[in-house]
C-alpha positions as semicolon CSV with decimal commas, in nm:
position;residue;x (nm);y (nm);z (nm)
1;X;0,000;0,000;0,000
2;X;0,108;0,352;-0,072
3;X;0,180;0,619;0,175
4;X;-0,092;0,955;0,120
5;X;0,111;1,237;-0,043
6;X;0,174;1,533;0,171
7;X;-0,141;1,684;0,018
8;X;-0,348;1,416;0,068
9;X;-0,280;1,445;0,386
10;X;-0,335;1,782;0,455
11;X;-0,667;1,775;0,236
12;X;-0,775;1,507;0,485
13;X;-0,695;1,734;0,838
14;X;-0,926;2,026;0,673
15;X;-1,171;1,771;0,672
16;X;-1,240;1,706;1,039
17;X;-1,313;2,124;1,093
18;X;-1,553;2,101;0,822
19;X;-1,721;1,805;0,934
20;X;-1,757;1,984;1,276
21;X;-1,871;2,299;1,173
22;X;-2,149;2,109;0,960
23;X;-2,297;1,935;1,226
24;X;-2,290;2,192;1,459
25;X;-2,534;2,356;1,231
26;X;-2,754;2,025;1,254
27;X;-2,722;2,110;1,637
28;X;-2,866;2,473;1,590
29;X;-3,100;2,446;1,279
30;X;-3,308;2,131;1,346
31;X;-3,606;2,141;1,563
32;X;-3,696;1,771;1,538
33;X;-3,505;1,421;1,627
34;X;-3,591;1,296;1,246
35;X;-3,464;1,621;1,129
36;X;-3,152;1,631;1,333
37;X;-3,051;1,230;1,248
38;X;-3,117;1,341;0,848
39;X;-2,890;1,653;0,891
40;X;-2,627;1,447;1,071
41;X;-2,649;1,166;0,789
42;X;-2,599;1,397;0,565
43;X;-2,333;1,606;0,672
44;X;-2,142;1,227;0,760
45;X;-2,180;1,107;0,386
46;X;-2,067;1,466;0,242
47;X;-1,786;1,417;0,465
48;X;-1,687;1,079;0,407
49;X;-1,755;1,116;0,016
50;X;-1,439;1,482;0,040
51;X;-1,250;1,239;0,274
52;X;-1,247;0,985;-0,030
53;X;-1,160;1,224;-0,282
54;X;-0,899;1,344;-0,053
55;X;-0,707;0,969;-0,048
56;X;-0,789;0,874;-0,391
57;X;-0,689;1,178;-0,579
């Protein structure tokens, strides 16, 4: 297996901010539990789907 490149890598820190920052807007936007796990889903699979991008490019 490969090591990440150095940008790779640093492509992949940014990632964990961003995934913070978007679900602490699920925290403060969503009124109700279904809307809340949806936001959180969300913001997880738009994460993971950068993160991806991050190691494969």
């Amino acid at each position: 297996m490969t090591k990440p490149s150095p940008t790779s890598r640093q492509c992949c820190s940014l990632e964990k901010p961003r995934l913070v920052e978007a679900l602490q807007k699920c925290d403060m936007c969503t009124t109700t539990y279904e809307a809340f796990h949806q936001c959180y889903r969300d913001a997880a699979r738009e994460s993971g789907q950068r993160a991806r991008s991050c190691i494969v490019a």
